[in-house]
C-alpha positions in Angstrom: 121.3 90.6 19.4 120.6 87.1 18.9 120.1 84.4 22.1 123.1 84.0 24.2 124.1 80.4 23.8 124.0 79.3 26.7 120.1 80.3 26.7 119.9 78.6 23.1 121.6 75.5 24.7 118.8 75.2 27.5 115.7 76.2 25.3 116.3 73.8 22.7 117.0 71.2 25.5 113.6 72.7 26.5 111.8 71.6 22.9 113.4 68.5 22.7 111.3 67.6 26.1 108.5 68.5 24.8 106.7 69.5 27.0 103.2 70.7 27.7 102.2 74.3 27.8 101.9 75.8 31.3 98.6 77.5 29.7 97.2 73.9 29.1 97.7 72.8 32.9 95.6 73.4 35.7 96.8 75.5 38.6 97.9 72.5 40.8 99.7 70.6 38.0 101.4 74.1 37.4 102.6 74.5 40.7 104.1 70.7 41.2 105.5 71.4 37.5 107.0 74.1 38.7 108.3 72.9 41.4 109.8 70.0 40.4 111.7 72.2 37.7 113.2 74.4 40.8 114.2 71.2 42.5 117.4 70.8 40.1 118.2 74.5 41.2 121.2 74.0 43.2 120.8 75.2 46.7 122.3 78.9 47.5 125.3 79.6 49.8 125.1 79.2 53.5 122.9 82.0 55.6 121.2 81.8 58.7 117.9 81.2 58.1 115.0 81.7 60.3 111.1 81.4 60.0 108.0 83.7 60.9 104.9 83.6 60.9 102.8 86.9 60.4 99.1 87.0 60.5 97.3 88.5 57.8 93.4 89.3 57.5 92.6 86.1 58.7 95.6 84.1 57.2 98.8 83.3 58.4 101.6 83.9 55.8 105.2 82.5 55.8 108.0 85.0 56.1 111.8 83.2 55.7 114.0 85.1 57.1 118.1 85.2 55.6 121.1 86.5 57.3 125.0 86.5 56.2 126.3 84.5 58.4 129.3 86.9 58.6 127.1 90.1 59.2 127.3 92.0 62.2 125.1 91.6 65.3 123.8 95.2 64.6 120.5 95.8 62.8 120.6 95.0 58.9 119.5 96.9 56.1 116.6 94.6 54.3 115.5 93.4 51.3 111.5 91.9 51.9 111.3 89.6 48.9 108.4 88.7 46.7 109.2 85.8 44.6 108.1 85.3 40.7 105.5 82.9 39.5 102.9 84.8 37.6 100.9 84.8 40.9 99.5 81.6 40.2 102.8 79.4 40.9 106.2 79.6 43.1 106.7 79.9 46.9 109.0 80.8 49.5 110.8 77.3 49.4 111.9 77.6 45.3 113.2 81.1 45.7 115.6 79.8 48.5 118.5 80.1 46.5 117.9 82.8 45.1 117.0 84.3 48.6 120.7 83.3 50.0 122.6 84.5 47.2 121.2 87.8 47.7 121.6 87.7 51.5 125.4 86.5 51.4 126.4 89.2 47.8 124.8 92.4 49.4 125.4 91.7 53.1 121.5 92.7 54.0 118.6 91.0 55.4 116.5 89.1 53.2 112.8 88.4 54.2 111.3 86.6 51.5 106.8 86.5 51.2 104.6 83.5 50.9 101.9 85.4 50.1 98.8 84.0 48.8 98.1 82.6 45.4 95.2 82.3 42.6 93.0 81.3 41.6 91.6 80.7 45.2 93.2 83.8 45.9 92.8 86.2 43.3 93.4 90.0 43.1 93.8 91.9 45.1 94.9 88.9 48.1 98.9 89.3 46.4 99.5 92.8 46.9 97.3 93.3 50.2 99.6 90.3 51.9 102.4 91.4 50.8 101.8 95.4 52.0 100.2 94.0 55.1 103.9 91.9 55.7 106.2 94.6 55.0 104.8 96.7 57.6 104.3 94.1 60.0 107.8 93.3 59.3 108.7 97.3 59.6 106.6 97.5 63.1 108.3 94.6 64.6 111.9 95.2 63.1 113.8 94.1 66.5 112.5 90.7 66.3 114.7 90.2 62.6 117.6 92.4 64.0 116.6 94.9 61.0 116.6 98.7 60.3 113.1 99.7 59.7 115.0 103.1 58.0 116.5 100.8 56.0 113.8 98.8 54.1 113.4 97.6 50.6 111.5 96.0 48.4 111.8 93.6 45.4 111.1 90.7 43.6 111.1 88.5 39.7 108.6 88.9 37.2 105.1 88.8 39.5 107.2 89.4 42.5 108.7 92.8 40.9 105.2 94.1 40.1 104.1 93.4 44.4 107.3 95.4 45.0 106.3 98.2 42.8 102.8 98.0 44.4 103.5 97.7 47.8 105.6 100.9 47.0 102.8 102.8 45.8 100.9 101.3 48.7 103.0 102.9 51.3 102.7 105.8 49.8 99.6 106.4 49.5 98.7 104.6 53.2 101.3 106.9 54.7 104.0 104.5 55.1 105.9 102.4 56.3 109.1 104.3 54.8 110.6 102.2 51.9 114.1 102.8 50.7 114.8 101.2 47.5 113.0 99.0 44.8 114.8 96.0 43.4 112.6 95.3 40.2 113.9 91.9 38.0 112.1 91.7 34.8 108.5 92.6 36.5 105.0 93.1 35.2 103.8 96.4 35.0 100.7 95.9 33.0 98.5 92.8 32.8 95.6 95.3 30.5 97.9 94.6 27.1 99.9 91.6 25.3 100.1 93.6 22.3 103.7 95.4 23.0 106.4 94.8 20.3 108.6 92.5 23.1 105.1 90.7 23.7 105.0 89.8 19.6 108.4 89.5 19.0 109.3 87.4 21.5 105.4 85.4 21.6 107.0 81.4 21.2 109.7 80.0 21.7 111.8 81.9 24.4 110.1 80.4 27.8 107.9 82.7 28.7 105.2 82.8 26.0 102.4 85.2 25.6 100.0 82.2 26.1 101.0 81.7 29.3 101.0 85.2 30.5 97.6 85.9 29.4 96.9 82.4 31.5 98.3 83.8 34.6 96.2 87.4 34.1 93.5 85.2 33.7 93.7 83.1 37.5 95.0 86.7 38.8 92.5 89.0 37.8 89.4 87.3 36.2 87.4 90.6 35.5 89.8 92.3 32.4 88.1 95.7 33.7 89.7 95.5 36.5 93.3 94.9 34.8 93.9 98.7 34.4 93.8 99.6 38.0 97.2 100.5 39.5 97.4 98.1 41.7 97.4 95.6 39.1 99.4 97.5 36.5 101.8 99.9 37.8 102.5 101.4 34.4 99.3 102.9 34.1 99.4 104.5 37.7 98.5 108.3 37.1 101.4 109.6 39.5 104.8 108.0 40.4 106.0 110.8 42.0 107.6 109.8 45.6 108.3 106.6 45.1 111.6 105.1 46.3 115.2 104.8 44.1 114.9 102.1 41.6 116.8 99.3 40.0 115.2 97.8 37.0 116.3 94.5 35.1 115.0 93.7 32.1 115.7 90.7 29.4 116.3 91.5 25.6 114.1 88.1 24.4 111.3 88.3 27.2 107.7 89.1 27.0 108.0 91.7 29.7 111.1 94.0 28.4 109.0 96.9 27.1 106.7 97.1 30.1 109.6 96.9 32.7 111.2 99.6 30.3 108.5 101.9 30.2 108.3 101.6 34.6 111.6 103.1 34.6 111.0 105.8 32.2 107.6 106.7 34.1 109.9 106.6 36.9 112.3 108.9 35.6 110.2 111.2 34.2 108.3 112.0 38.0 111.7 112.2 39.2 112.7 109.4 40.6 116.2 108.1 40.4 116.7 105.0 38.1 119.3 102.4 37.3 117.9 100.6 34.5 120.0 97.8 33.0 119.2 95.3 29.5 120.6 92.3 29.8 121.4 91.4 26.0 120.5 87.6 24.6 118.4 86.6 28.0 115.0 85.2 28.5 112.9 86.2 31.1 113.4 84.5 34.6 117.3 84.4 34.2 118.2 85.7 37.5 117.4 82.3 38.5 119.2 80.6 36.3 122.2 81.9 37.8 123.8 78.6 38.6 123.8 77.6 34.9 124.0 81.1 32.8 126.6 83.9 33.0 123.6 86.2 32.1 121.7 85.3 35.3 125.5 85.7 37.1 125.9 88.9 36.2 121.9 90.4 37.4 122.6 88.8 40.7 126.3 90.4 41.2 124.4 93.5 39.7 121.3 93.5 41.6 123.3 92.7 45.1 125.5 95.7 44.4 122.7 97.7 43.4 120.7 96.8 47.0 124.2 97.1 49.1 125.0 100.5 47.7 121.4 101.8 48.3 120.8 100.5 51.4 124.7 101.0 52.6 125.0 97.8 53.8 
């Protein structure tokens, strides 16, 4: 179907501003350009909110820590939450909203990642900080008031495809014991650009195939190693025992056929999936939620998804 308009309202206000290419910038000018875009984001609901710091080979890594305000004194189910950004861009801070509105719909825990970023951090940093958080945060689950029975994991875009690893991670490491996957438009293969959604939907619609290949390129440098699971999930040989899934996808983005295929791969080693389209968005519209009914309805959707698994 064609754009929502509401999306063709805020990408042609996007080409009238003509502005550059994230491709064309450097990493640093990509991040403050990013930020600044986040910083019109209006901020979440009310949580508690509490930060940790967790140290990581040598690094110490951010964990933000969100709690309904309402929720009981009793240990939480919880979401650990790897925020988007192509792993080049984003942080802790411009997921905040995002973060709280997740918190306060489901009624879990929400322990959102700073992991580290490239290019000064490239492969496989991402995924190893974020494995070596969620069973930090799984080993010392009394000091969030969480369940460690309860755990899942999630994330946008680059953040979904550190969930799906960290998932695959666990399994193969022998834990910690993951519950659920909350997947939002996420990369499952950085080895092709070449899939109809990637042509189709190339220019034009926010993310562009330019820019993805831009962010493969600070992330993983070598294209050999692009194929390896723990880059792209989709060309993992086995899925088999990994945990319940819910998978967003966007009609006009980039990324719909991947994140498709990841659920179907899913299914077909047997593991339950709710996999939802969302017709006439653009990839990254969960956080848009504030200005499109689209990213409204993936939040309410995704919350209920995480509150029934997790039996918040």
């Amino acid at each position: 179907m064609p754009v929502d308009p509401q999306v063709r309202k805020f990408l042609d206000l996007l080409a009238s501003l003509n502005l550059p290419e994230l491709s064309s910038m450097s990493p640093a000018t990509g991040r403050q350009w990013a930020s600044q875009q986040r910083a019109a984001v209006p901020p979440g609901p009310d949580a508690a909110v509490q930060d940790h710091h967790v140290s990581v080979r040598g690094a110490s890594l951010l964990v933000r820590a969100y709690r309904p305000r309402t929720a009981p004194s009793t240990p939480l189910p919880t979401l650990v939450w790897f925020h988007g950004g192509g792993f080049v861009i984003g942080s802790v801070a411009e997921s905040d909203a995002d973060c709280r509105h997740l918190a306060v719909l489901s009624g879990c825990a929400v322990l959102s990642v700073d992991y580290r970023l490239a290019p000064e951090h490239p492969y496989p940093a991402a995924p190893e900080d974020c494995f070596a958080a969620v069973s930090w945060i799984v080993d010392n689950a009394a000091e969030f008031g969480v369940d460690p029975a309860r755990v899942a994991v999630g994330g946008d875009s680059a953040g979904g495809n550190l969930a799906t690893i960290v998932a695959l991670m666990a399994r193969e490491r022998g834990g910690p014991e993951l519950a659920y996957q909350l997947l939002l438009y996420p990369v499952t293969d950085l080895g092709s650009f070449d899939t109809p959604s990637y042509l189709a939907n190339a220019d034009g619609y926010y993310l562009t195939r330019r820019t993805m290949q831009w962010f493969a390129d600070q992330y993983v440098p070598d294209p050999a190693q692009r194929a390896a699971a723990h880059v792209s999930p989709l060309r993992a040989p086995d899925l088999r025992g990994l945990p319940p899934a819910f998978v967003a996808t966007a009609e006009h983005d980039p990324l719909c056929d991947e994140g498709e295929a990841y659920a179907a791969r899913l299914r077909e080693a047997g593991v339950e999936v709710e996999l939802r389209r969302y017709d006439g968005m653009i990839h990254g519209f969960f956080s848009m939620n504030a200005y499109l009914e689209g990213g409204q309805r993936v939040l309410a959707d995704s919350a209920a998804a995480l509150a029934r698994a997790l039996g918040a």
